[in-house]
PDB file of N, CA, C and O in Angstrom:
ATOM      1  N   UNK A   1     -20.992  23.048  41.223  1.00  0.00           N
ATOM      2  CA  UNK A   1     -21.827  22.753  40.081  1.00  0.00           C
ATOM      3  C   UNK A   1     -21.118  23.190  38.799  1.00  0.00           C
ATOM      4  O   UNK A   1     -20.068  23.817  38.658  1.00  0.00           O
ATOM      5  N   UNK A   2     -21.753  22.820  38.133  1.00  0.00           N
ATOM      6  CA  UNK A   2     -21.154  23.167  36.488  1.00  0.00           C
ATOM      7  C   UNK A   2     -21.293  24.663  36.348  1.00  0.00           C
ATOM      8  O   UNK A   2     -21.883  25.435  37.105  1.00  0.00           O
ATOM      9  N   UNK A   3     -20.615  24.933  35.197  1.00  0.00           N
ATOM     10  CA  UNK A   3     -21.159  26.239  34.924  1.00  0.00           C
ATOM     11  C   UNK A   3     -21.195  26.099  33.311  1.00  0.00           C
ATOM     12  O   UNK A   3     -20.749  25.166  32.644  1.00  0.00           O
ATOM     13  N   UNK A   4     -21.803  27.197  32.890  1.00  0.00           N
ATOM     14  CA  UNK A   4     -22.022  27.228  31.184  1.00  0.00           C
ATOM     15  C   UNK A   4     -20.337  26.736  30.434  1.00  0.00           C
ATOM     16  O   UNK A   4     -19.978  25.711  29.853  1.00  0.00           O
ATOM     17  N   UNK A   5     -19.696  27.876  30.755  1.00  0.00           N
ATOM     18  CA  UNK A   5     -18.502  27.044  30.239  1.00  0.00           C
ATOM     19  C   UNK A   5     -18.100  26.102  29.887  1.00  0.00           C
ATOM     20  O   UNK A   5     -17.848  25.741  28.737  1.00  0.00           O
ATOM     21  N   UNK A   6     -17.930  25.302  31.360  1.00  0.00           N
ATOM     22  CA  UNK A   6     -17.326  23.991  31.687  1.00  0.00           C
ATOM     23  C   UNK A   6     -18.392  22.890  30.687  1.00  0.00           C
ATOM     24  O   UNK A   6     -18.021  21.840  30.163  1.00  0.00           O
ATOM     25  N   UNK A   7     -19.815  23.509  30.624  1.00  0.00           N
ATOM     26  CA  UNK A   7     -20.808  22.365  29.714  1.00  0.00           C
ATOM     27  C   UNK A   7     -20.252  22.412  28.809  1.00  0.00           C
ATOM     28  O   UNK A   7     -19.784  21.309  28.526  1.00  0.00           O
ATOM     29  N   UNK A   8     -19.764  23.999  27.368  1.00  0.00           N
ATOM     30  CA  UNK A   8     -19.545  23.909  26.273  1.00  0.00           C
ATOM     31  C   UNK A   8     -18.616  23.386  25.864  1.00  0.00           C
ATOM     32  O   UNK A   8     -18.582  22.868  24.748  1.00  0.00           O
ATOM     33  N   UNK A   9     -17.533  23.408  26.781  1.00  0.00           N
ATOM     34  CA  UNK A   9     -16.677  23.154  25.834  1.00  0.00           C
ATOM     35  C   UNK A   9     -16.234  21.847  25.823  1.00  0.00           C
ATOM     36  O   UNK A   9     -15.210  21.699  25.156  1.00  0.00           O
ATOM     37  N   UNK A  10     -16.921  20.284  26.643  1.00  0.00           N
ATOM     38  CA  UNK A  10     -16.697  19.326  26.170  1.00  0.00           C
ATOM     39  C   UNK A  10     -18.020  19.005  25.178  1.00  0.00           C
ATOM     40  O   UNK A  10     -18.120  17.881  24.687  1.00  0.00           O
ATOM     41  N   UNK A  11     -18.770  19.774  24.975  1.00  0.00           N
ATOM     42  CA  UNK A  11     -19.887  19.726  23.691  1.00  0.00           C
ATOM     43  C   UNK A  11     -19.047  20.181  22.531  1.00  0.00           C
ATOM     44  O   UNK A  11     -19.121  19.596  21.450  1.00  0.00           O
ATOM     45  N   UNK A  12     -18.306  21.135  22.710  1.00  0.00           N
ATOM     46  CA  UNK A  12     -17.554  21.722  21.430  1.00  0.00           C
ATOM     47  C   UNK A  12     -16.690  20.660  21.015  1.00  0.00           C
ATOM     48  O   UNK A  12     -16.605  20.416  19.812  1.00  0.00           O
ATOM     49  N   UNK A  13     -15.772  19.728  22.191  1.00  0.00           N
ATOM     50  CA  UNK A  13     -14.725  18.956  21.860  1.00  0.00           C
ATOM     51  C   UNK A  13     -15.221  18.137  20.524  1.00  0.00           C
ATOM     52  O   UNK A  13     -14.702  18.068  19.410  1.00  0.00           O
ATOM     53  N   UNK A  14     -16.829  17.338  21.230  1.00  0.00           N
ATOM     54  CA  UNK A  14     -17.309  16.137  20.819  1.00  0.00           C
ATOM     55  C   UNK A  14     -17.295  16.850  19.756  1.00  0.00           C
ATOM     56  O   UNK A  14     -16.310  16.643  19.047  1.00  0.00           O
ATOM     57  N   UNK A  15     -18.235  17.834  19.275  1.00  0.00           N
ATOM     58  CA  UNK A  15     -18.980  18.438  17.706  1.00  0.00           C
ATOM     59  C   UNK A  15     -17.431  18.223  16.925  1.00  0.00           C
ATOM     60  O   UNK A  15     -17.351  17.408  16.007  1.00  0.00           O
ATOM     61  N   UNK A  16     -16.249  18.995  17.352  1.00  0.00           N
ATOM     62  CA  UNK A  16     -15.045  18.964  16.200  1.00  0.00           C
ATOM     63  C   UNK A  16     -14.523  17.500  16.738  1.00  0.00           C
ATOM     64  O   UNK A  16     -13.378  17.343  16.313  1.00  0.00           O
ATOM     65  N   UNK A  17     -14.801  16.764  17.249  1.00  0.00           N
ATOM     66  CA  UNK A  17     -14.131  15.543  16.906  1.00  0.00           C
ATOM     67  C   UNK A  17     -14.406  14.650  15.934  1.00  0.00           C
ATOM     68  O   UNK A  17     -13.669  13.932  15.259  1.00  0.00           O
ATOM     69  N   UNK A  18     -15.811  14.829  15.966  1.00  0.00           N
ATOM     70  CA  UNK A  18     -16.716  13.813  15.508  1.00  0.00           C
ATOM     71  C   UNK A  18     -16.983  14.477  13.988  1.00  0.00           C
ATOM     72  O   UNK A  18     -17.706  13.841  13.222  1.00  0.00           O
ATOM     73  N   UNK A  19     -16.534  15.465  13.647  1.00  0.00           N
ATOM     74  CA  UNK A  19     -16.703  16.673  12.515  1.00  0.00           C
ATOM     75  C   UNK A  19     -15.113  15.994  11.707  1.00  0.00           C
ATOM     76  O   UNK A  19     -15.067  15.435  10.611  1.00  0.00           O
ATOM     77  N   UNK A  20     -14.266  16.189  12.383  1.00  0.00           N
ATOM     78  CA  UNK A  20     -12.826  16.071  12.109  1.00  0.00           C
ATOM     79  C   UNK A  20     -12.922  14.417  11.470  1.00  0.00           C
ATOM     80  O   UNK A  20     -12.562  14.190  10.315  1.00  0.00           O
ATOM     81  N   UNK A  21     -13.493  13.236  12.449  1.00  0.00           N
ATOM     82  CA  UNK A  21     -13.946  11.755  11.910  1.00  0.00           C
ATOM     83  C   UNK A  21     -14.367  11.746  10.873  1.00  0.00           C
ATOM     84  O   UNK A  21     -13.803  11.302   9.873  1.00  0.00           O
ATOM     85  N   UNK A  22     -15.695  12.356  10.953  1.00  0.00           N
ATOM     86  CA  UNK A  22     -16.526  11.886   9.535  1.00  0.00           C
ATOM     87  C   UNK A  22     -16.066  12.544   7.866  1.00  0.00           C
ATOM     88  O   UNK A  22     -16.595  12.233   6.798  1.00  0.00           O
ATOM     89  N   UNK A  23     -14.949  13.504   8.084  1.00  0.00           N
ATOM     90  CA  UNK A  23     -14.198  14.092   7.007  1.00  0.00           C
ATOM     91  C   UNK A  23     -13.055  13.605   6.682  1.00  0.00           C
ATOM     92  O   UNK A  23     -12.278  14.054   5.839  1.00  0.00           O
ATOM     93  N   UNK A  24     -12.912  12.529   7.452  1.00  0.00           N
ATOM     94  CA  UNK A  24     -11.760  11.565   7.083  1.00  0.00           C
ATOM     95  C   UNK A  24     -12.071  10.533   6.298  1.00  0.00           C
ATOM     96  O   UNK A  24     -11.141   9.900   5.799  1.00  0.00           O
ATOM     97  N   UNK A  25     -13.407  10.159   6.031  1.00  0.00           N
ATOM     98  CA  UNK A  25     -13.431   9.233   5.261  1.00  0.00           C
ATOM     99  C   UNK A  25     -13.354   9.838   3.859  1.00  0.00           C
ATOM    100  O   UNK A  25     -13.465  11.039   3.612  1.00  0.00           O
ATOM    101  N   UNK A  26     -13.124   8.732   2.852  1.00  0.00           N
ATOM    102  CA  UNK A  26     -13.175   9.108   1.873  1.00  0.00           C
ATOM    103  C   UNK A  26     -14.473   9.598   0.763  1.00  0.00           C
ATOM    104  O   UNK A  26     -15.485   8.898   0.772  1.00  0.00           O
ATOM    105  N   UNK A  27     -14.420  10.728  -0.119  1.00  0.00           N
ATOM    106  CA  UNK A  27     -15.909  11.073  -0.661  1.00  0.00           C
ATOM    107  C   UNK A  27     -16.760   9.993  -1.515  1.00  0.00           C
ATOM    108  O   UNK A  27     -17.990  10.026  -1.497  1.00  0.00           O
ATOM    109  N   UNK A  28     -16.133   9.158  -2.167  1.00  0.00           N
ATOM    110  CA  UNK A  28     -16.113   8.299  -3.223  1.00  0.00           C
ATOM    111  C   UNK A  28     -16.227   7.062  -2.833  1.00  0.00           C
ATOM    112  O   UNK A  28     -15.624   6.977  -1.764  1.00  0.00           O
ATOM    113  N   UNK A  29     -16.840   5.691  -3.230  1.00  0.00           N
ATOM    114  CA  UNK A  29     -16.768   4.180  -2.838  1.00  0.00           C
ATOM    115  C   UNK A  29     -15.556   3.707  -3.408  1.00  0.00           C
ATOM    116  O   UNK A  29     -15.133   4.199  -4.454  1.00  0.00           O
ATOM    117  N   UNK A  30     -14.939   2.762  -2.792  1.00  0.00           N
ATOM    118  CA  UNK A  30     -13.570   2.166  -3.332  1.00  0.00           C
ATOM    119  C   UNK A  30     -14.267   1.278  -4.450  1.00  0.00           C
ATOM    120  O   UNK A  30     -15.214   0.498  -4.547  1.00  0.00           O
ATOM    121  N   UNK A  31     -12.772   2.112  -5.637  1.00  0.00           N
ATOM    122  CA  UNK A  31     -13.538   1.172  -6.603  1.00  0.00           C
ATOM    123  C   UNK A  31     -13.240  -0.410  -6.485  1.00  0.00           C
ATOM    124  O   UNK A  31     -12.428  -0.852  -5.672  1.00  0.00           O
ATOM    125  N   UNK A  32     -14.123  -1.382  -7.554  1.00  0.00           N
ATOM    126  CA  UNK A  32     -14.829  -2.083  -6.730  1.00  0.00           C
ATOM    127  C   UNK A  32     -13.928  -2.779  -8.496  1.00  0.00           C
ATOM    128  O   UNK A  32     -14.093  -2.268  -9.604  1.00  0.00           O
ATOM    129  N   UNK A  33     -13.119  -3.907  -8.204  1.00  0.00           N
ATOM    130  CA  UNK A  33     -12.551  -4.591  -9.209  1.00  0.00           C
ATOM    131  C   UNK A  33     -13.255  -5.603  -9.575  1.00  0.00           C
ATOM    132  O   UNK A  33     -13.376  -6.643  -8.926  1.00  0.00           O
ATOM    133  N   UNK A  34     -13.917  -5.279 -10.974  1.00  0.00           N
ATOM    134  CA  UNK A  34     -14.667  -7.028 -11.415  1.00  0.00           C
ATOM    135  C   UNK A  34     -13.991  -7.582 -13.005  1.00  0.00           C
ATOM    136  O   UNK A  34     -13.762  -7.013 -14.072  1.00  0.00           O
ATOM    137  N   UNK A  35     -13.820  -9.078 -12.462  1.00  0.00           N
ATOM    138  CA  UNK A  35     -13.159  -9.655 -13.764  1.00  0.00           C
ATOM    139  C   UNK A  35     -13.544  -9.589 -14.941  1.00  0.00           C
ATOM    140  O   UNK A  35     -12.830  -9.903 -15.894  1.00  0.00           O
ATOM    141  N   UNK A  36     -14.865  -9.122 -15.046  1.00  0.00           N
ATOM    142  CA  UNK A  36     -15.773  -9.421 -16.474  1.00  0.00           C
ATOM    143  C   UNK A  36     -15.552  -7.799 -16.983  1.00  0.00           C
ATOM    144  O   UNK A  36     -15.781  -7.527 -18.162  1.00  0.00           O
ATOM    145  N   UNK A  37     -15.060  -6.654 -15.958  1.00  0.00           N
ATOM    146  CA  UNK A  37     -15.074  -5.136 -16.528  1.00  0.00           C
ATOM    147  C   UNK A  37     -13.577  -5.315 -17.255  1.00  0.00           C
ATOM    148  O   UNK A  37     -13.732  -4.565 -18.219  1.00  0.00           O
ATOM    149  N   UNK A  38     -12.246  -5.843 -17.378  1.00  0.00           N
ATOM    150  CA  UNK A  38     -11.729  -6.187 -17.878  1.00  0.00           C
ATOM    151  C   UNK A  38     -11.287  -6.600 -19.107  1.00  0.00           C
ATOM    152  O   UNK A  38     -11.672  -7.652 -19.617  1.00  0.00           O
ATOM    153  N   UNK A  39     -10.477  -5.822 -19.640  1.00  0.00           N
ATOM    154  CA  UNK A  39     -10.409  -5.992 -20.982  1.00  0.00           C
ATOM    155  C   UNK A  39     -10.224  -7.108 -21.648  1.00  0.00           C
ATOM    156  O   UNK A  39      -9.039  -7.364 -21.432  1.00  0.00           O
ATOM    157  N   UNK A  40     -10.755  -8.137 -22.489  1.00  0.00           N
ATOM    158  CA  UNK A  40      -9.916  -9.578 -22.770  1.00  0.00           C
ATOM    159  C   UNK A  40      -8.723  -9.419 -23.306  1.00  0.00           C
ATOM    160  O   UNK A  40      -8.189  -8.323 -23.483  1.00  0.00           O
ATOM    161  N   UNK A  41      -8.072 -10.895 -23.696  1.00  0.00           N
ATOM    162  CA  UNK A  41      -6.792 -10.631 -24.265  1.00  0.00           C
ATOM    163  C   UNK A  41      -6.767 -10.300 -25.715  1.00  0.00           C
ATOM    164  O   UNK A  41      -7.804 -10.696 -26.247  1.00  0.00           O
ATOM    165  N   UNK A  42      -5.972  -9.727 -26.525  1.00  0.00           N
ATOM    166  CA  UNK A  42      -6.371  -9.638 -27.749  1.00  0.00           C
ATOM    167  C   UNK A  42      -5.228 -11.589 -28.504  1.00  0.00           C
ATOM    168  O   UNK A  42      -4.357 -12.039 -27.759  1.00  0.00           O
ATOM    169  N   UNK A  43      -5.474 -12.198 -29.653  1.00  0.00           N
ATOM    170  CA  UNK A  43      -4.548 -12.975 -30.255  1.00  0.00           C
ATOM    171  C   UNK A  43      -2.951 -12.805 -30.036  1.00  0.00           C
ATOM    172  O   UNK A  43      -2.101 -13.629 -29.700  1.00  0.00           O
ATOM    173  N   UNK A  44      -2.862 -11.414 -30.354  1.00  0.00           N
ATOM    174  CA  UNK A  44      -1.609 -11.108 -30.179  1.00  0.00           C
ATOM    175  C   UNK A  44      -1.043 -10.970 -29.354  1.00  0.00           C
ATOM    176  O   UNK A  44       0.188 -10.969 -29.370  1.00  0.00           O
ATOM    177  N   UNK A  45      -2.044 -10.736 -27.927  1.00  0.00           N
ATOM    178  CA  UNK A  45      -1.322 -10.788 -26.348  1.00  0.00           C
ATOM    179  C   UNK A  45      -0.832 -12.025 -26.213  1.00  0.00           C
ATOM    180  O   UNK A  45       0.358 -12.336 -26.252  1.00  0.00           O
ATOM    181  N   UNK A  46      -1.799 -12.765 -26.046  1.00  0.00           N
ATOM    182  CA  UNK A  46      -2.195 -14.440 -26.167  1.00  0.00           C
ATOM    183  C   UNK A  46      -1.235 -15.058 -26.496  1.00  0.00           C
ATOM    184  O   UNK A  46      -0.562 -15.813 -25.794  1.00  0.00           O
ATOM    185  N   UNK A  47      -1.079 -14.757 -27.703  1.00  0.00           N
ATOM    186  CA  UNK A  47       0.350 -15.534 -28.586  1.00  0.00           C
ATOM    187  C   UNK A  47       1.765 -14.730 -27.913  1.00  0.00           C
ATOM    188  O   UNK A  47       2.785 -15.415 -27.836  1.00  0.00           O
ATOM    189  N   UNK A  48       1.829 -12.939 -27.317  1.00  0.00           N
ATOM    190  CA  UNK A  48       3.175 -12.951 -27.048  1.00  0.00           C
ATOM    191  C   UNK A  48       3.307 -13.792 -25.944  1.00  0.00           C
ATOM    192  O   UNK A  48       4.199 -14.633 -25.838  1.00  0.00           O
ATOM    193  N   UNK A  49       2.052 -13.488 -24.760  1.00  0.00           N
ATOM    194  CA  UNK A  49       2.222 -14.302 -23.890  1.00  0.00           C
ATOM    195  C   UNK A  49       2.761 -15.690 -23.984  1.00  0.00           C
ATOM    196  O   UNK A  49       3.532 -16.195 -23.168  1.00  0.00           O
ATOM    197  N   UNK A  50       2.378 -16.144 -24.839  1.00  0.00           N
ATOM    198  CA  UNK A  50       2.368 -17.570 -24.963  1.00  0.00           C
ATOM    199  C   UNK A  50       4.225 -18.258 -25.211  1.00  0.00           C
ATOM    200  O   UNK A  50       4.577 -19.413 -24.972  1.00  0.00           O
ATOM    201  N   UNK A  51       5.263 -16.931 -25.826  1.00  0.00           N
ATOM    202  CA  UNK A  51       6.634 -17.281 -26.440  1.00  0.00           C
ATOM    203  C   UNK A  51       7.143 -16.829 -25.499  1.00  0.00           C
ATOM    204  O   UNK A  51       8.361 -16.695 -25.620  1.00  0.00           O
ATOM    205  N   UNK A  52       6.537 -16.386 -24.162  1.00  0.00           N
ATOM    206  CA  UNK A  52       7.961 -15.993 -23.137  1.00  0.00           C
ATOM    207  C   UNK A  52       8.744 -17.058 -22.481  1.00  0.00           C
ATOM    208  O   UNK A  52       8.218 -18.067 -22.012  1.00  0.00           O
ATOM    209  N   UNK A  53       9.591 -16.896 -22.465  1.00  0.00           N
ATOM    210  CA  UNK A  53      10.737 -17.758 -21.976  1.00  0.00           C
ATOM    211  C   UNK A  53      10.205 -18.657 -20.537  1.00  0.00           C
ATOM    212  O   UNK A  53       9.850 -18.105 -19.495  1.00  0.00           O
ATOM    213  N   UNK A  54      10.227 -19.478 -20.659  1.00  0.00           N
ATOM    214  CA  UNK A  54      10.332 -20.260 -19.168  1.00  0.00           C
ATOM    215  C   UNK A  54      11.428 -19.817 -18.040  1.00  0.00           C
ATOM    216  O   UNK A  54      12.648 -19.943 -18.143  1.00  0.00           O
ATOM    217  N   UNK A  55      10.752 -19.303 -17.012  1.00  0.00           N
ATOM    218  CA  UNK A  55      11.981 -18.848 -16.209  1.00  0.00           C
ATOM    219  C   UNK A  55      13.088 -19.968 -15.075  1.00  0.00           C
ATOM    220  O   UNK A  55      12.731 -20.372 -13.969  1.00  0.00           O
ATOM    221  N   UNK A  56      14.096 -20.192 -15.569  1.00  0.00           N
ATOM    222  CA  UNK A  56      14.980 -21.368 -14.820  1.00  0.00           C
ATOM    223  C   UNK A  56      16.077 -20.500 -13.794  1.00  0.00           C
ATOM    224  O   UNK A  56      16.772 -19.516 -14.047  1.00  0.00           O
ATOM    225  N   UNK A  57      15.939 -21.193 -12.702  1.00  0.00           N
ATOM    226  CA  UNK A  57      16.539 -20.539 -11.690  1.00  0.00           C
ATOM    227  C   UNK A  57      17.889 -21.599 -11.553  1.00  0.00           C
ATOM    228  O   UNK A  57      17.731 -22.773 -11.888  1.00  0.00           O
ATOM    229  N   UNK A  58      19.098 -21.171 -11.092  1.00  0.00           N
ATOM    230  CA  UNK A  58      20.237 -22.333 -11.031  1.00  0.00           C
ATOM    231  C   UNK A  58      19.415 -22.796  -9.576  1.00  0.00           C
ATOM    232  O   UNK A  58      18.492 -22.297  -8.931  1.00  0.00           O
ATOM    233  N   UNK A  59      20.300 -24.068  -9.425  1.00  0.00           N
ATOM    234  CA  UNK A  59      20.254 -24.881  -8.465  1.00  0.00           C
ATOM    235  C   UNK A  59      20.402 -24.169  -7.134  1.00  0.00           C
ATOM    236  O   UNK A  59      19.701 -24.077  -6.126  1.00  0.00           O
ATOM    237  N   UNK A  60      21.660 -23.670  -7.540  1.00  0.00           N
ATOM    238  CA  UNK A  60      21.720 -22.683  -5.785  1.00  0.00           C
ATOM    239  C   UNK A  60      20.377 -22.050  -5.050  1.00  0.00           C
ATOM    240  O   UNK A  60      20.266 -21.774  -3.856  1.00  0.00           O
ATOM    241  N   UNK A  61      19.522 -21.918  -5.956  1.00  0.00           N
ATOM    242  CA  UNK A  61      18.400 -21.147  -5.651  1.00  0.00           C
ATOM    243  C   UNK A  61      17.276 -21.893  -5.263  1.00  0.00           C
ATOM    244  O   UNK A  61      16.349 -21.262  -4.754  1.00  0.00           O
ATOM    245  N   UNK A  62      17.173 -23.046  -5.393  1.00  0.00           N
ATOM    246  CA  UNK A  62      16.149 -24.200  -5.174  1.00  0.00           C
ATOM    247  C   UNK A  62      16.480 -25.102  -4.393  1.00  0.00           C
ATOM    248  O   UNK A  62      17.612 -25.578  -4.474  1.00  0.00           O
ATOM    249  N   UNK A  63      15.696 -25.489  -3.580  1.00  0.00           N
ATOM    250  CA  UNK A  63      15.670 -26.056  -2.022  1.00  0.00           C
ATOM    251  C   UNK A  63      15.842 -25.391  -0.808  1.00  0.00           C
ATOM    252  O   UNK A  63      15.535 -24.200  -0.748  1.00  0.00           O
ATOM    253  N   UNK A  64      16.451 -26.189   0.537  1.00  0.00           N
ATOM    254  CA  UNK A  64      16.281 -25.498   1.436  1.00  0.00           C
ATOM    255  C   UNK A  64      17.378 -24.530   1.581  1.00  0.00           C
ATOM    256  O   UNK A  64      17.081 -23.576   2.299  1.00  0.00           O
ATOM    257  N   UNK A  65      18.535 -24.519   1.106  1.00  0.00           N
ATOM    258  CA  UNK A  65      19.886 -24.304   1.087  1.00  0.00           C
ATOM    259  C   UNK A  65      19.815 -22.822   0.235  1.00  0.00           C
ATOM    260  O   UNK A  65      20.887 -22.218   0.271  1.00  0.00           O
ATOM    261  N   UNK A  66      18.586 -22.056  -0.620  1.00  0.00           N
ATOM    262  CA  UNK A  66      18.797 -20.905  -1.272  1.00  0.00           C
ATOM    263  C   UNK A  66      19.056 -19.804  -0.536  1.00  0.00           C
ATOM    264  O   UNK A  66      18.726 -19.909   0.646  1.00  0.00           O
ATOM    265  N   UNK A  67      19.461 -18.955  -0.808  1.00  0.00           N
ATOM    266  CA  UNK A  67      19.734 -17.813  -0.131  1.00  0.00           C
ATOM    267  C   UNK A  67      18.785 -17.140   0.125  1.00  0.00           C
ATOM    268  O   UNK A  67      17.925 -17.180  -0.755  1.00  0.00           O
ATOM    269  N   UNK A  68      18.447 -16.215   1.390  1.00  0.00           N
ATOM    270  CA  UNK A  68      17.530 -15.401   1.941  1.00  0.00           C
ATOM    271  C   UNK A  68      17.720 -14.585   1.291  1.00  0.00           C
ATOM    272  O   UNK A  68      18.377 -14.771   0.268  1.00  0.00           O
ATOM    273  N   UNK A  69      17.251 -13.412   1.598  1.00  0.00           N
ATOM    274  CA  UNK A  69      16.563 -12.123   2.168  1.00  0.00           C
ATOM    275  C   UNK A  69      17.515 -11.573   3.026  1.00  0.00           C
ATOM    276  O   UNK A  69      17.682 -12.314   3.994  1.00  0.00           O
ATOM    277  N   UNK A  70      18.358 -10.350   3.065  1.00  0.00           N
ATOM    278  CA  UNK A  70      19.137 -10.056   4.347  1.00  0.00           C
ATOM    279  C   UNK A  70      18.246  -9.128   4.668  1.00  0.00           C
ATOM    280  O   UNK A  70      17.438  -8.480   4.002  1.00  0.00           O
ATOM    281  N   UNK A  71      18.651  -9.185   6.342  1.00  0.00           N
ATOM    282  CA  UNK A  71      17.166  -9.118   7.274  1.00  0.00           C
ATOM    283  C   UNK A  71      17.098  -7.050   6.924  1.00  0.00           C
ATOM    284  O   UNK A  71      16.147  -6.304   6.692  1.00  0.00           O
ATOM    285  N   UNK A  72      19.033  -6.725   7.088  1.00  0.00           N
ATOM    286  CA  UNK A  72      18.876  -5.002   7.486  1.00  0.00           C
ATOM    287  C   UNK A  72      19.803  -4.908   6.336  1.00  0.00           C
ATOM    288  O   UNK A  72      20.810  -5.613   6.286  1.00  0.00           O
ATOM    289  N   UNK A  73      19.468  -3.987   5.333  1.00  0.00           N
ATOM    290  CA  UNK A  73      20.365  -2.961   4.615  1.00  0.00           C
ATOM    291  C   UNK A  73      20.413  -1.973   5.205  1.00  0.00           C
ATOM    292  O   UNK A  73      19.556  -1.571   5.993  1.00  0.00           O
ATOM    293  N   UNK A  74      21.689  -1.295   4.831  1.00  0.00           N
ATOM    294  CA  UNK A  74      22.108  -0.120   5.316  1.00  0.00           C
ATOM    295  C   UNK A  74      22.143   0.485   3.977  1.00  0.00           C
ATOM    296  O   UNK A  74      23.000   0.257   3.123  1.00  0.00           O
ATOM    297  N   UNK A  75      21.262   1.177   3.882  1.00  0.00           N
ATOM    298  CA  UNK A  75      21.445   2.199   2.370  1.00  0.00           C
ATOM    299  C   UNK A  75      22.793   4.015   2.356  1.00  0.00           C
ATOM    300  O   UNK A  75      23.324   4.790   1.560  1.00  0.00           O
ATOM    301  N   UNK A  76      22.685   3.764   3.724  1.00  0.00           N
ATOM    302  CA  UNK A  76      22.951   5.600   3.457  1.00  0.00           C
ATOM    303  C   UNK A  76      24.388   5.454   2.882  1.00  0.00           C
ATOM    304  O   UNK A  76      24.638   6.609   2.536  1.00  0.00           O
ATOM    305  N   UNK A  77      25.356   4.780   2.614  1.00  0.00           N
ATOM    306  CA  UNK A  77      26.563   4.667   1.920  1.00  0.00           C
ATOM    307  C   UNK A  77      25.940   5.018   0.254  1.00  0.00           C
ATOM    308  O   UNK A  77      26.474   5.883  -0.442  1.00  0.00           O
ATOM    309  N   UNK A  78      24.901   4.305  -0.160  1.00  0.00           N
ATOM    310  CA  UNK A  78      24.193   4.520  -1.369  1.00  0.00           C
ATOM    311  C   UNK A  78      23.947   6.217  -1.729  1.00  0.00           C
ATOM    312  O   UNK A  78      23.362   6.972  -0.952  1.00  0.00           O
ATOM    313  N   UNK A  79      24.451   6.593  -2.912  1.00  0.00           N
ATOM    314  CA  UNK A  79      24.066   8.296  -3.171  1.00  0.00           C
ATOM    315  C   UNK A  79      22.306   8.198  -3.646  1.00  0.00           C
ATOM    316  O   UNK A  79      21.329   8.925  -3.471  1.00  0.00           O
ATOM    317  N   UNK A  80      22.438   7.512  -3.998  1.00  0.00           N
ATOM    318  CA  UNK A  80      20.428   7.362  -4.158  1.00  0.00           C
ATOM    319  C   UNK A  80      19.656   6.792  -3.296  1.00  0.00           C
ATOM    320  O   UNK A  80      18.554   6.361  -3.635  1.00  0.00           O
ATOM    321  N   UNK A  81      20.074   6.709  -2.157  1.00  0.00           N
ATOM    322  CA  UNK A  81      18.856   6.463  -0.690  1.00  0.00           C
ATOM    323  C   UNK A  81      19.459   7.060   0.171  1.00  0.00           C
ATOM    324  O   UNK A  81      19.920   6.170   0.886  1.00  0.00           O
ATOM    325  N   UNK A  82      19.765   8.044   0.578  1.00  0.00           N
ATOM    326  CA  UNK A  82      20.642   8.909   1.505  1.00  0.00           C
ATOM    327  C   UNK A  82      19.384   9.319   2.404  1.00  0.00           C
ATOM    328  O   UNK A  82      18.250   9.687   2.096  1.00  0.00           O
ATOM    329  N   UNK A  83      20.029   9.111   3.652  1.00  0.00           N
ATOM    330  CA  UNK A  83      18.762   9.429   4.771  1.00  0.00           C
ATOM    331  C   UNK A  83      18.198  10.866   4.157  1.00  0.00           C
ATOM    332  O   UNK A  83      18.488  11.726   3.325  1.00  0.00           O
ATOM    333  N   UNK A  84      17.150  10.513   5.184  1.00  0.00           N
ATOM    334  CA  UNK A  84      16.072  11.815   5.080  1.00  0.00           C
ATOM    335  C   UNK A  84      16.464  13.363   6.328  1.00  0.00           C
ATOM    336  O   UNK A  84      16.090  14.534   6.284  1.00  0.00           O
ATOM    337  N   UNK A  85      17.320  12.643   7.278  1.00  0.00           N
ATOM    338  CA  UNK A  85      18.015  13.670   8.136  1.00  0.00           C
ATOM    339  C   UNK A  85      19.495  13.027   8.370  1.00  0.00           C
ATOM    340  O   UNK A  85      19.807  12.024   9.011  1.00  0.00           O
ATOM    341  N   UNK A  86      20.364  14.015   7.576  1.00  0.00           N
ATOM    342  CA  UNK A  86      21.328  13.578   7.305  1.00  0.00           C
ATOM    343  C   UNK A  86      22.452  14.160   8.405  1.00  0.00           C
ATOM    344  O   UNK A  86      23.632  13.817   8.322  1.00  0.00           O
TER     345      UNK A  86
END
């Protein structure tokens, strides 16, 4: 048969598991993005917006023939991404 023990301490498990869960969420609601809380544009955005350059890509870059994405860099030759265990 059971004994007191053996009852508590998968009662204890559940209490800090389920203790440990519900303190994982966050305290606060995610804030919640609406278009109308948003600042409008002012004229002067408007208008810089309006003189930026059209962006033209050469030819090499358009169609099926542009260059990827290479799949693996190897950074650690780089002095500014040097592994994390070196």
């Amino acid at each position: 048969m059971y004994t007191r023990k053996s009852f508590y301490l998968p009662v204890l498990i559940l209490l800090f598991g389920q203790f440990v869960f519900l303190s994982a969420y966050p305290q606060k609601e995610p804030v919640k993005y609406d278009v109308e809380l948003l600042t409008p544009l002012s004229v002067e955005d408007s208008f810089n917006l309006s003189n930026l350059p059209k962006l033209t890509l050469p030819d090499s870059y358009l169609g099926p023939n542009a260059p990827l994405l290479p799949t693996i860099i190897d950074n650690s030759a780089n002095i500014h991404w040097r592994p994390v265990f070196a």
